[in-house]
C-alpha positions in Angstrom: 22.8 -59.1 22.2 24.2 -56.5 19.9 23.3 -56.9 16.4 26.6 -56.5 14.2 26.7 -54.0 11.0 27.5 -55.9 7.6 29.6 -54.3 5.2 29.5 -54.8 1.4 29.3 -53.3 -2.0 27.1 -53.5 -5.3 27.0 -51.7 -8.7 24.4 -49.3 -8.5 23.7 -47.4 -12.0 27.2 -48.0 -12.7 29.0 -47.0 -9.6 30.7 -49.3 -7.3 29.0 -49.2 -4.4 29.6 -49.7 -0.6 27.1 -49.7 2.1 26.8 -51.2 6.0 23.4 -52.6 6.4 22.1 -54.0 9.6 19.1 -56.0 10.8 16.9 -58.4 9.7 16.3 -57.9 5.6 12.3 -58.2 6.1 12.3 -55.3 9.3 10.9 -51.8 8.4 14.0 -49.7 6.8 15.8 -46.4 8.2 17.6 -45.1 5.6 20.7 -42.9 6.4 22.8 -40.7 3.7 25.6 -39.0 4.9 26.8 -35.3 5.0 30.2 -33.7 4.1 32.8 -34.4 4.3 32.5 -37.8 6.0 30.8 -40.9 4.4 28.6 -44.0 5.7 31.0 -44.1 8.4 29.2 -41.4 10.5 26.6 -44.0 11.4 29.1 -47.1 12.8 27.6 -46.3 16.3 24.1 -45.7 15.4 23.0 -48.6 13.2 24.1 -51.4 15.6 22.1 -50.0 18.2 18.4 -49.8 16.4 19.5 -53.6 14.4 17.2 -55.4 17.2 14.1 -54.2 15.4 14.9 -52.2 12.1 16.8 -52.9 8.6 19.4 -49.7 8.7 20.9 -49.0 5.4 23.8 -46.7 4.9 25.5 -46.4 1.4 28.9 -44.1 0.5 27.6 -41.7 -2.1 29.6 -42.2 -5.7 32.8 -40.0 -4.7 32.9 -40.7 -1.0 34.0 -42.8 1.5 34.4 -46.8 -0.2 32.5 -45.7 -2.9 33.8 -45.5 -6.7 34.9 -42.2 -8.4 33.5 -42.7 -11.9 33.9 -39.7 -14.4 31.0 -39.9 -15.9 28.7 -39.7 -12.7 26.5 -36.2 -11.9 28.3 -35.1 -8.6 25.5 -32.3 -8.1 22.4 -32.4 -5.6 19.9 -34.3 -8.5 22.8 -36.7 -9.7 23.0 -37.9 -6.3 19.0 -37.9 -5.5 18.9 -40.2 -8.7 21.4 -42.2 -7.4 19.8 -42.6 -4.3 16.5 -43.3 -5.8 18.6 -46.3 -7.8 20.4 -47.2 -5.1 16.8 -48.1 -2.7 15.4 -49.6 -5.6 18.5 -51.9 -5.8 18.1 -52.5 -2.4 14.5 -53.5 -2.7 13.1 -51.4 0.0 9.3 -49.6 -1.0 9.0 -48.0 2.3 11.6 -46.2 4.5 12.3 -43.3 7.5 15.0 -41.0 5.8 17.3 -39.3 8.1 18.6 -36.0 6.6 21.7 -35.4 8.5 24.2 -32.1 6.4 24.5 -32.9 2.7 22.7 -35.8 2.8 19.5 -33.6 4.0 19.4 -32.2 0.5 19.6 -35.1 -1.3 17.1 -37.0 0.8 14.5 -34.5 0.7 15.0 -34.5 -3.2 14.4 -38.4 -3.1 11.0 -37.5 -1.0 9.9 -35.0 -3.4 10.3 -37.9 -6.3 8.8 -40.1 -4.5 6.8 -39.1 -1.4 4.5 -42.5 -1.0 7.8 -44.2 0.1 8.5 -41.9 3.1 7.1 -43.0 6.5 9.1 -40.6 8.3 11.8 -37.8 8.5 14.4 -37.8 11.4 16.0 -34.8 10.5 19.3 -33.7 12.7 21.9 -30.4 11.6 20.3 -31.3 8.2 21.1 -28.5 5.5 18.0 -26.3 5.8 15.5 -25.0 3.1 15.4 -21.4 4.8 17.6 -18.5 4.1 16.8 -16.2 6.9 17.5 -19.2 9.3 21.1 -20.5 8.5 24.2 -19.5 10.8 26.7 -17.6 10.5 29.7 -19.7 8.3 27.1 -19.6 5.2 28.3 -16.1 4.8 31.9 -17.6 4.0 30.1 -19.6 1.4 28.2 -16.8 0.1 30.6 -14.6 0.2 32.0 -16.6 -2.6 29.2 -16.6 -5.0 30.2 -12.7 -6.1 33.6 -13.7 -7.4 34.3 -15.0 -11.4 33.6 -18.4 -11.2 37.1 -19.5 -11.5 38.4 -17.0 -8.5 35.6 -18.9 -6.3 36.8 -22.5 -7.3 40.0 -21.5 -6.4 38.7 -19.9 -3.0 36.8 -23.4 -2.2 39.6 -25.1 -3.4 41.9 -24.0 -0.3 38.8 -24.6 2.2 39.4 -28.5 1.3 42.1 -29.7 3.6 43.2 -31.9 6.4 42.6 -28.8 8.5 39.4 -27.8 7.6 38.3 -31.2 7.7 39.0 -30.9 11.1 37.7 -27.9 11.8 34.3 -29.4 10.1 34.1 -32.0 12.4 35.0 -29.9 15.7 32.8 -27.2 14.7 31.4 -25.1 17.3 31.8 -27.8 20.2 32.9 -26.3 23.7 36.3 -28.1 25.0 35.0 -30.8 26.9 32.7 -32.0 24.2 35.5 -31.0 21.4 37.7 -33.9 23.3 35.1 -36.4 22.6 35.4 -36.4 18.4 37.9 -39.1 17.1 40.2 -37.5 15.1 39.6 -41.0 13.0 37.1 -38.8 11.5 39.0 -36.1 9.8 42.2 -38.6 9.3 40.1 -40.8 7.6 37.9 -39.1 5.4 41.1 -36.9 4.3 42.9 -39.9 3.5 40.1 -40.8 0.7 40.1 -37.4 -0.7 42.3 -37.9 -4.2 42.7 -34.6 -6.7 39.3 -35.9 -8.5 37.3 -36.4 -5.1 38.9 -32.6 -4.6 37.0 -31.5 -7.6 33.7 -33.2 -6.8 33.8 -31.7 -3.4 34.5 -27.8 -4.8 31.8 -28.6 -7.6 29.4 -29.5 -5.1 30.1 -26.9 -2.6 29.6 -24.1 -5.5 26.3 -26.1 -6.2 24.7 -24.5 -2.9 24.2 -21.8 -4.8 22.2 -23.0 -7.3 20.4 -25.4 -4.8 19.2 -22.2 -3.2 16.4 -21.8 -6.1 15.0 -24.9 -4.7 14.6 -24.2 -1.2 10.6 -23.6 -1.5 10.6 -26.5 -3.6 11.7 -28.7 -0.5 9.4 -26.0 1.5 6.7 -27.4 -0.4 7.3 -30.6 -0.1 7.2 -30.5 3.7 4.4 -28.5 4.3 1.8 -30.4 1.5 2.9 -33.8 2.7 3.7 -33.3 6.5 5.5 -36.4 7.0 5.9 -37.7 10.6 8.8 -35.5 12.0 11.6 -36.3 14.6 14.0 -33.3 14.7 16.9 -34.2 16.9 19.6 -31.3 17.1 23.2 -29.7 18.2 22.7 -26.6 19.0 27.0 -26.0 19.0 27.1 -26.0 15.1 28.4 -22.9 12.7 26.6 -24.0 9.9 23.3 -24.8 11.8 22.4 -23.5 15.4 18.7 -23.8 17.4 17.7 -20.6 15.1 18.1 -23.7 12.0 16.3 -26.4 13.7 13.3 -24.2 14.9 12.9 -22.8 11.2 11.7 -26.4 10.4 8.5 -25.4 12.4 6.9 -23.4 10.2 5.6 -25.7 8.1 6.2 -28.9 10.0 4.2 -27.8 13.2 3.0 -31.0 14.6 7.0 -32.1 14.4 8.4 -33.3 17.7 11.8 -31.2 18.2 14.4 -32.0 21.0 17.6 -29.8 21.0 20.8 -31.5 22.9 23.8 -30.2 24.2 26.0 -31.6 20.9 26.4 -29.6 17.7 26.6 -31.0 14.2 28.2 -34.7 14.6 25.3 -35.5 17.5 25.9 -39.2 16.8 29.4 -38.7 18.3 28.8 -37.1 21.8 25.2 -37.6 22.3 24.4 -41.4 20.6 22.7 -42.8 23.9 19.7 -39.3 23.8 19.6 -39.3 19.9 19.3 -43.6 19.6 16.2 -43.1 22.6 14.5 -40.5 21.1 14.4 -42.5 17.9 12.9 -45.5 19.1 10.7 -44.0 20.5 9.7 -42.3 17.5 10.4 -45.4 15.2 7.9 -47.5 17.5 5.4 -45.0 16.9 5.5 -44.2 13.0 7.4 -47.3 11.6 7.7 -50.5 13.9 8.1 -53.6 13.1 4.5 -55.8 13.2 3.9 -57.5 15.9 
C-alpha cells in the first residue's frame, strides 16, 4: 500500500510556510530541502516511496515554491539555515538524515554545523560542493560575474532568470533519451511562482555564492571532524556538478559509500527506482525505525 504525501502549511518565524510530510509522526525523520530553482516539489516521487517506514519532511523555503515572500526575511545562505533550524524545531523532530540536494546542500550543511548532535546521516546527491578545484564547468559563468561593479553583475544574473534558463536548469547536461524524461511541469511551474520580488531574491542569492565561498572549509570542517554516516548518490550528466564533484566529497568523508548513476542533477526524475533502493538500504542501516 502506497503511503500518500500530506500537504500543509504553518507560520514558521514569521513566514507562511508549506511543506508535504509523509509517514507515521513518531518514524525516524529524513529531512529534504530543495535546490534552485524548484521548491518541495522535487521530492513528490520520493517521499511516498520511503512513507512505509520513515516520517519525510519537505518544506518550500521563504521565497519559493507555496511558501510566503515576506520583506523582511534574510534570503541569504544563514537566513535560510536559521530558518531551517526554526522550521525542524516547529516540527518537533530532534534527530534527522538531511539530504543535501543543489541549494539546499548549503543550507543543510549550515543547519549541521549549528547543530551536529541532530544529524544521523547525510544523503548527499548534485549537492553544492565545498571544493573549488572540484566544481564543473558552468561555475565559470558564475564567476565570471564576480569581477564586474556589483550593479553590472545583478543585471547580468538578472537575465539568467527566465522561463528558458529554467529550463535549461532542469535539462542540464542530460543526453536525449534521458532529456525526454524531465516534465516540463518542472520549469512551467516553478516559473509561474517567480514574481519581480522572488526575481530579486533569486539574483541576491545567486551573487551570495560568492561570499559563501569563504565558508567552504567551514563545511570542510564540519565533515571531516564529525564524519557523519554518508550515502552519496549522484548524476554524473550535470554542468554544475559532474563525477569530478561527487568524488571530491572523498577526501574527508572516506568511509562514505558513493554510487554514481546514469542521471545528472534532477536524479529523482530519471533514476527514482536506484536512488529510493540505495537509500533504504542505507536508512535501514544508520536510521531505522525500532523494531
Amino acid at each position: 500500500m502506497v503511503t500518500l504525501a500530506r500537504h500543509r502549511w504553518m507560520t514558521v518565524a514569521g513566514v507562511e510556510t508549506f511543506y508535504r510530510e509523509a509517514g507515521r509522526e513518531d518514524a525516524p525523520v529524513l529531512l529534504l530541502p530543495h535546490g534552485y530553482p524548484c521548491s518541495s516539489y522535487e521530492f513528490r516521487n520520493l517521499m511516498p516511496r520511503l512513507a512505509d517506514r520513515w516520517r519525510l519532511i519537505a518544506p518550500d523555503f521563504p521565497g519559493a515554491g507555496y511558501s510566503g515572500t515576506p520583506d523582511d526575511f534574510d534570503y541569504t545562505f544563514d537566513g535560510y539555515a536559521a530558518w531551517l533550524e526554526a522550521f525542524v524545531d516547529a516540527m518537533h523532530v530532534d534527530r534527522f538524515v538531511l539530504y543535501l540536494h543543489d541549494f539546499g546542500s548549503p543550507i543543510g550543511a549550515r543547519l549541521a554545523i549549528r547543530t551536529p548532535q541532530r544529524i544521523a546521516g547525510l544523503i548527499i546527491q548534485n549537492g553544492d560542493i565545498p571544493y573549488e578545484d572540484a566544481l564543473g564547468p558552468k561555475y565559470a559563468d558564475i564567476e565570471a560575474t564576480w569581477t564586474l561593479p556589483r550593479s553590472e553583475m545583478r543585471k547580468v544574473l538578472a537575465e539568467a532568470i527566465s522561463e528558458e534558463t529554467f529550463k535549461e536548469e532542469f535539462l542540464n547536461d542530460l543526453p536525449p533519451p534521458l532529456a525526454d524524461t524531465i516534465p516540463p511541469d518542472l520549469w512551467k511551474l516553478h516559473w509561474s511562482l517567480i514574481t519581480p520580488r522572488r526575481k530579486e531574491i533569486a539574483i541576491d542569492l545567486i551573487a551570495g555564492l560568492k561570499e559563501n565561498r569563504a565558508w567552504f572549509a567551514e563545511h570542510r570542517k564540519y565533515l571531516s571532524e564529525y564524519r557523519p554516516p554518508t550515502l552519496i548518490v549522484w548524476g554524473p550528466n550535470d554542468h554544475y556538478m559532474p563525477e569530478k564533484s561527487a568524488r571530491a566529497y572523498l577526501r574527508d568523508l572516506p568511509d562514505a559509500e558513493l554510487h554514481l548513476l546514469g542521471g545528472g542533477h534532477w536524479l529523482l526524475e530519471t533514476h527514482l527506482d536506484d536512488v529510493v533502493a540505495l537509500m533504504r538500504e542505507f536508512l535501514e542501516r544508520v536510521h531505522a525505525p525500532e523494531p
